[in-house]
C-alpha positions as CSV (number, residue, x, y, z in Angstrom):
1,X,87.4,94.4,93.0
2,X,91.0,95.6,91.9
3,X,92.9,97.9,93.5
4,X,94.7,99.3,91.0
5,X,93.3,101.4,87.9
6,X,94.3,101.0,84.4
7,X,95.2,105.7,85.6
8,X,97.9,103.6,87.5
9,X,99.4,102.3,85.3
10,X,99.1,105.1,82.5
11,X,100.7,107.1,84.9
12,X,103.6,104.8,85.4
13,X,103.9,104.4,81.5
14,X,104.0,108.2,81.5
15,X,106.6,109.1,84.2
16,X,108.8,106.0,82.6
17,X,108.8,108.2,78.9
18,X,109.5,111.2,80.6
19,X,112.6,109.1,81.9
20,X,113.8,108.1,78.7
21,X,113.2,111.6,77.2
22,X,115.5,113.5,79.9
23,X,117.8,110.9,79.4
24,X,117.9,111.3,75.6
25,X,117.0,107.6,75.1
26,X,114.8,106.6,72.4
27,X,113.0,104.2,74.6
28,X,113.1,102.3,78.2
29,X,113.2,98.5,77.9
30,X,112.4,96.8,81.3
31,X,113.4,93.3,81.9
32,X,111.3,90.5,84.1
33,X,111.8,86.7,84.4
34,X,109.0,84.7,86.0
35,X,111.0,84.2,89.4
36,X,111.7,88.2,89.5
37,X,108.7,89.8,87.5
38,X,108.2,93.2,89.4
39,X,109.3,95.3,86.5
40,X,107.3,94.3,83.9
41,X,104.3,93.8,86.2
42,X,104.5,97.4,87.3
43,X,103.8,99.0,84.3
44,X,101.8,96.3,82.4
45,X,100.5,94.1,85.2
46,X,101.6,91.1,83.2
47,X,104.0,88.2,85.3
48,X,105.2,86.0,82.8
49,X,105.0,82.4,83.4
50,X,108.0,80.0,81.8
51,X,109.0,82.6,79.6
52,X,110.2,85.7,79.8
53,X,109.1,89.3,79.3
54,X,109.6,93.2,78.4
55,X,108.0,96.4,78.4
56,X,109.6,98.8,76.1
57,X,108.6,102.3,76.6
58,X,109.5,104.7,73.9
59,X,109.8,108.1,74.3
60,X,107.0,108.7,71.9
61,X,104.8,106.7,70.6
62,X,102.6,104.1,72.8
63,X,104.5,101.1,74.2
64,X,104.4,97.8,74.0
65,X,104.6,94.4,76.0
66,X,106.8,91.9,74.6
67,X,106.8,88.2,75.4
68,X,107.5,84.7,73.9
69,X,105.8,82.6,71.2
70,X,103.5,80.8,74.2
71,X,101.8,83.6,76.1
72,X,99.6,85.4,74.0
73,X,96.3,84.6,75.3
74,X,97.2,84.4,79.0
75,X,99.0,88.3,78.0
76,X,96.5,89.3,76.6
77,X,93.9,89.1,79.1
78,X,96.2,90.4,81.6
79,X,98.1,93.1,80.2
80,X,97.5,96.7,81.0
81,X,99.6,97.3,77.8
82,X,97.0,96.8,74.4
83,X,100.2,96.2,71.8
84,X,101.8,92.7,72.3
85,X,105.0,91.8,70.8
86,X,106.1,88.1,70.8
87,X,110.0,87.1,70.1
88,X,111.8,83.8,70.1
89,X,114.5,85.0,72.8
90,X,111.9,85.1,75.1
91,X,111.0,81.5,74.8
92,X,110.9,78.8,77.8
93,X,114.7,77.8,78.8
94,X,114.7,74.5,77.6
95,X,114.3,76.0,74.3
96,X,112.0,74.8,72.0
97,X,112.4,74.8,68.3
98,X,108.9,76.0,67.7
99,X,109.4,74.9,64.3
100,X,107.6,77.6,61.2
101,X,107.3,80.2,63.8
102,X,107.6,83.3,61.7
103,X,107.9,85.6,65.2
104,X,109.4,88.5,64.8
105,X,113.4,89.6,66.0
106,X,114.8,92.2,67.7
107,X,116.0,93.8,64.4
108,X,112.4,94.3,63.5
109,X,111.6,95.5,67.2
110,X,114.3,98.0,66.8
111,X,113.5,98.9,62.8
112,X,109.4,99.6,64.0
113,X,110.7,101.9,66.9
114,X,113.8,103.6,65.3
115,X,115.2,102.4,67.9
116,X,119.6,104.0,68.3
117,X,120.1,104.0,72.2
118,X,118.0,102.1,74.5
119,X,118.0,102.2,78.5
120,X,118.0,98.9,80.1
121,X,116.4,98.1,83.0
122,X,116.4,94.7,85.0
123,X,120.1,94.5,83.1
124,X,121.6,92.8,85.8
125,X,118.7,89.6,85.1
126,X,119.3,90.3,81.0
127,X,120.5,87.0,80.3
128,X,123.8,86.7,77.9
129,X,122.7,85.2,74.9
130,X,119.8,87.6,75.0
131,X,121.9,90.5,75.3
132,X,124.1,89.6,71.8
133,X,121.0,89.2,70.0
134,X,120.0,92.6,71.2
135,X,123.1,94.3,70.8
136,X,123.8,93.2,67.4
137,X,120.3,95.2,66.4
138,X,121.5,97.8,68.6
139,X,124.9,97.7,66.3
140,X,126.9,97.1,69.6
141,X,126.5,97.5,73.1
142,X,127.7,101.6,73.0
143,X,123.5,101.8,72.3
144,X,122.4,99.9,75.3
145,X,122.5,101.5,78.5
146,X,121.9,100.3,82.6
147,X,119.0,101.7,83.3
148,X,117.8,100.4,86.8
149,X,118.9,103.7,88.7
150,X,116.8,105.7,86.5
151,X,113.4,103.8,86.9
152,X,114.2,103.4,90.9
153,X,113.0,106.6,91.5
154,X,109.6,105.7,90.1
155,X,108.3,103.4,92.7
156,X,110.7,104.6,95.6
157,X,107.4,106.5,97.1
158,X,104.0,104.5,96.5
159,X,101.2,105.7,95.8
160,X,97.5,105.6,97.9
161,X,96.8,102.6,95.9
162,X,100.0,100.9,96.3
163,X,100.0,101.6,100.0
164,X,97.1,99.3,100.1
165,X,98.0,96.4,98.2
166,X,101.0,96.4,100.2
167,X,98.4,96.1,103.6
168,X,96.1,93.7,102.2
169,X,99.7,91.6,101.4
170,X,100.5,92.4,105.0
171,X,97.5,91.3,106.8
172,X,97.4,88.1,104.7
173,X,100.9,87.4,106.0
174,X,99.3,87.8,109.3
175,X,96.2,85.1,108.2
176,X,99.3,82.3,107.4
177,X,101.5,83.1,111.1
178,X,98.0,82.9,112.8
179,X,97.4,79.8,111.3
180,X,100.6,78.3,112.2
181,X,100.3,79.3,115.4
182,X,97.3,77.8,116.0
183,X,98.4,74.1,114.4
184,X,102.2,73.8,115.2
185,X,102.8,70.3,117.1
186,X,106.3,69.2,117.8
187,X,106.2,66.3,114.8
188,X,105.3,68.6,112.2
189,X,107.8,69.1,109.2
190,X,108.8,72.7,108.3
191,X,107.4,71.7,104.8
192,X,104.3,70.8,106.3
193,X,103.6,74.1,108.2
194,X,104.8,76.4,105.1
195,X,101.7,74.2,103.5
196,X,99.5,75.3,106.3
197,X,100.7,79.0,106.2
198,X,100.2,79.1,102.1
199,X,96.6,78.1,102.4
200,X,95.5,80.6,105.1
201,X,97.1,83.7,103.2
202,X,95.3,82.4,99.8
203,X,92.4,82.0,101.4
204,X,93.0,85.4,103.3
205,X,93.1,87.1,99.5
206,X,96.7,86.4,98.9
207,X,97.0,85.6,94.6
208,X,100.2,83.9,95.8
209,X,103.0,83.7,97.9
210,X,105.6,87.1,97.9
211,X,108.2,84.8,97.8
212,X,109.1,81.1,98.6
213,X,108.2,81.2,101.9
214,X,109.9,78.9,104.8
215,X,110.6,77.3,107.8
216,X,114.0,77.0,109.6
217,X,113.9,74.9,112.6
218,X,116.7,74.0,115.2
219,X,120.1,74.0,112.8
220,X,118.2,75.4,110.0
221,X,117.1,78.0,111.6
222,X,120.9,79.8,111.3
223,X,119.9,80.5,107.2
224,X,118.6,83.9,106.8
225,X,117.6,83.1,103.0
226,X,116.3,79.3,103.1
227,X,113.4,76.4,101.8
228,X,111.7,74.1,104.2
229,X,113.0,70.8,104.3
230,X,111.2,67.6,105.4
231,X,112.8,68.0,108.8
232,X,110.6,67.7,112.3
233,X,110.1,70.6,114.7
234,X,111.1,69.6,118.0
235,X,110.4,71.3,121.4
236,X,113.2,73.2,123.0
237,X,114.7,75.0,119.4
238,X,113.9,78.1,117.5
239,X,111.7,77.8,114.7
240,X,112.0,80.7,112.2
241,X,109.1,81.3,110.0
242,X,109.4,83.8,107.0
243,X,105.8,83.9,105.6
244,X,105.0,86.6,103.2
245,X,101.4,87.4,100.7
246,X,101.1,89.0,97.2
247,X,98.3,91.2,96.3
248,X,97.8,92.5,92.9
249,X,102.0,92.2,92.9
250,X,102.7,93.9,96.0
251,X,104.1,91.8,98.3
252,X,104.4,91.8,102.4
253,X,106.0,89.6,105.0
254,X,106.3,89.1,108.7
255,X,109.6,86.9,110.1
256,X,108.7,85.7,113.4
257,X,111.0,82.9,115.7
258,X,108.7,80.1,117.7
259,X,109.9,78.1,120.5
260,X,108.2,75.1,121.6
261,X,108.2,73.7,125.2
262,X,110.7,75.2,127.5
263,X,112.8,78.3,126.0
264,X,116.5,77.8,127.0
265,X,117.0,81.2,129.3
266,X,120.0,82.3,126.8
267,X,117.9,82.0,124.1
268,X,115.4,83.9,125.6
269,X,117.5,87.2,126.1
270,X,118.9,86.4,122.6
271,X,115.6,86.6,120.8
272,X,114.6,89.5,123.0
273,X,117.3,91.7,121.8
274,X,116.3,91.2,118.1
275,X,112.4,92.2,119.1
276,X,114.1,95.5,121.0
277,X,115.9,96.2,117.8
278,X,113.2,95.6,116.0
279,X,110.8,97.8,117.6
280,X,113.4,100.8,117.8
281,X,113.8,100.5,113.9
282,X,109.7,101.5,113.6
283,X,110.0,104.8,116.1
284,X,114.0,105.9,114.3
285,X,112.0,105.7,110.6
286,X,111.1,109.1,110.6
287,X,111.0,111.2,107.2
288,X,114.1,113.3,107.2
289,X,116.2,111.3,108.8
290,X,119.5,109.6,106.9
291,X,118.8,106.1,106.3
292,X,122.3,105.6,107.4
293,X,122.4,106.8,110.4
294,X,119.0,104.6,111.6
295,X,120.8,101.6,110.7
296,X,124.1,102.6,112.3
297,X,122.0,103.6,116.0
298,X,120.0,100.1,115.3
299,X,123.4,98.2,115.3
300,X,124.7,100.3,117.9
301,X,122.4,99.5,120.1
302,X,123.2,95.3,119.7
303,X,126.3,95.5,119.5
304,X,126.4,97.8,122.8
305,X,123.9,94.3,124.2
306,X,126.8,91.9,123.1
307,X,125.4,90.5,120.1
308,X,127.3,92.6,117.5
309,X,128.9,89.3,115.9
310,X,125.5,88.3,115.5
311,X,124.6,90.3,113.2
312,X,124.0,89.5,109.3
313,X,122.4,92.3,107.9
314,X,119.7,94.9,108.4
315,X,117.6,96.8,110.0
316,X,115.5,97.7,107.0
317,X,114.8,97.0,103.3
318,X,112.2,98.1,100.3
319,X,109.5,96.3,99.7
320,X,106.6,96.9,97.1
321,X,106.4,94.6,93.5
322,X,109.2,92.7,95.1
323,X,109.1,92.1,98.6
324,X,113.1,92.7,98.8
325,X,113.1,96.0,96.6
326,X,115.6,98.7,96.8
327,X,116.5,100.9,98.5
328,X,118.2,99.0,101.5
329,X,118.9,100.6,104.9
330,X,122.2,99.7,105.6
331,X,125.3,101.8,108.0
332,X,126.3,102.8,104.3
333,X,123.0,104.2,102.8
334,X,123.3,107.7,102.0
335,X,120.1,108.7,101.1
336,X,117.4,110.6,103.0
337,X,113.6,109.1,104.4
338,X,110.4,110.4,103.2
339,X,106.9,110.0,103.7
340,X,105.3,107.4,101.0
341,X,107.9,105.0,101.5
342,X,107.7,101.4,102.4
343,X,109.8,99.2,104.0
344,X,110.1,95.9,105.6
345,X,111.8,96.4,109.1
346,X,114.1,93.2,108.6
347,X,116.3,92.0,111.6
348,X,118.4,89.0,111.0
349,X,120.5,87.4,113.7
350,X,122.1,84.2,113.9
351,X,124.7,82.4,116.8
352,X,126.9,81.3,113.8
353,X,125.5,77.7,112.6
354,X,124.0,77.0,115.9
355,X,120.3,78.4,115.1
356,X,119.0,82.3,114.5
357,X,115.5,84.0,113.4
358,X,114.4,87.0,111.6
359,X,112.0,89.8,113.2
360,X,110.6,91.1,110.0
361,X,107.2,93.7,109.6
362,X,106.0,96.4,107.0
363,X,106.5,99.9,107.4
364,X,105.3,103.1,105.9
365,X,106.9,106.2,106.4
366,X,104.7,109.0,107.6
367,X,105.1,112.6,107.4
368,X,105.4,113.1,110.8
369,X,106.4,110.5,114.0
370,X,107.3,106.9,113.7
371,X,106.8,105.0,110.4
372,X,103.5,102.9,110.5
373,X,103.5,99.1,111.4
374,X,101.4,97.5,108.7
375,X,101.2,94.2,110.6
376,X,102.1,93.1,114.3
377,X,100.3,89.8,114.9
378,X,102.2,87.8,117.2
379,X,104.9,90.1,117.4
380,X,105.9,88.9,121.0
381,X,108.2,86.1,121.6
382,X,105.8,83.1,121.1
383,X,106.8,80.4,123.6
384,X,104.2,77.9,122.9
385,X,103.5,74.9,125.5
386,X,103.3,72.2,123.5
């Protein structure tokens, strides 16, 4: 049975018109590709596939989904959105001709809505080509506006129901580290285990991956954002696995290093330092507290342990229809915590191009005390003989 209720997403329609009315726009247009569909899946639960995809929310009138000339039966019996609009633009990349299509163009998307000023959401992802169709039937780009910082504050705080997609994700991530736990052999490529991981979480109740997930192992391990390659594990090297679910589009992850064998004694207090950093980001998120000034006491603290120049980025980032969502908790975040939100604690660290790993769990916010852990298996330093 679904989580989320078609009230969910009515309610996210809603807020989103209210946006564009305060901002004297005549509508909200949000952008998704299939590689980044959060947007458009959060108010129409619709994740394109090939093509590309939009909801436009006027600020009256009912809105619509619009996607290319290929999707209208797989939209349709997904969509949380009844009105479907398909355009040419939004068409596969290699472009087909699609010869007699008679679809319609954004001049006639703009005409049925009276479309004069439009806010644009996802317009960093907005490819160019797209954007001169759309700003000619705009008559220039004066009528199109950025719109991302005005939808953020929408899904910033989630919601009951959102809170447990996001630990259903979480606890499928779990089901794919337990698994590689349990089957990891020194021999084993890092493609191989990511295989193993992917079929526990699915069969755990994950509809997919949160992301491509991966496995670093001895050199590779130094990438914080990576794919498995066809390399062997070997005994003696950290192995960093980034292994993340998606449920109903909300997406979890846990980051966890594995050593096989003997654990050299210097990597040992290295990893070590990254779990105690770690675990102080879960009892410093506390609602009321600066998000700045979290991260600045996290780095603080290894920096003052000798691994400052270690260090990539962190502690913390949003997670929710993307599993790296704004906001992120950096020294230079400005912004204040509150109960609702969700986060993945993220520590990366890395000894240059020698090897690194990632400590990486969900967190919600509370009212009160330190934020919730929303997963924790095998959240030790797993030196497996083997």
């Amino acid at each position: 049975m679904a989580i989320l209720k078609q009230s969910d997403f009515d309610a996210r329609l809603e807020a989103a018109r209210e946006t564009a009315a305060k901002n004297k726009l005549d509508a909200i247009v949000v952008f998704s590709t299939e590689c980044e569909p959060a947007q458009v899946r959060y108010f129409s639960d619709y994740w394109p596939s090939f093509e590309t995809a939009a909801v436009l929310v006027p600020a009256k009138g009912d809105p619509a989904l619009i996607i290319g000339p290929e999707s209208l039966t797989y939209a349709s019996m997904r969509t949380r959105i009844p009105d479907i609009i398909q355009i040419m633009d939004f068409r596969e990349s290699s472009q087909p001709d699609y010869p007699g299509s008679k679809l319609p163009k954004w001049t006639d998307v703009v005409k049925r809505y009276k479309l004069r000023k439009i806010g644009l959401s996802g317009y960093f992802l907005f490819p160019h080509v797209m954007m001169i169709s759309l700003a000619k039937a705009m008559g220039g780009m004066k009528n199109i506006v950025p719109a991302d910082e005005m939808i953020r504050p929408l899904y910033m705080k989630k919601s009951p129901g959102e809170i447990r997609c996001i630990k259903a994700a979480a606890k499928a991530s779990e089901a794919g580290f337990k698994a590689v736990l349990e089957a990891i052999e020194p021999g084993m490529t890092e493609s191989e285990l990511c295989g193993i991981a992917t079929r526990a979480m699915t069969a755990a109740g994950a509809e997919s991956t949160g992301y491509p997930i991966w496995c670093c192992s001895g050199p590779n391990s130094c990438q914080a954002i990576s794919r498995p390659t066809m390399r062997k594990v070997k005994r003696g090297e950290i192995i960093h696995f980034s292994i993340g679910a998606k449920v109903e589009g909300y997406s979890a992850s846990i980051g966890r290093p594995v050593v096989l064998g003997k654990c050299p004694k210097s990597t040992l207090d290295f990893l070590q330092v990254g779990l105690d950093a770690a675990n102080m980001t879960f009892d410093e998120m506390r609602a009321g507290r600066r998000a700045g000034d979290v991260a600045k006491k996290v780095h603080r603290y290894v920096i003052d342990k000798g691994y400052g120049d270690t260090l990539l980025y962190g502690p913390c980032h949003g997670t929710g229809q993307m599993e790296c969502e704004y906001p992120f908790l950096e020294t230079s975040s400005d912004y204040t915590l509150e109960a609702g939100m969700t986060f993945m604690q993220d520590m990366f660290m890395h000894r240059g191009t020698k090897d690194g790993f990632r400590w990486e769990d969900g967190l919600l916010v509370k009212a009160r005390g330190p934020a919730e852990m929303l997963s924790g298996y095998g959240r030790k330093i797993n030196v497996l003989d083997r």
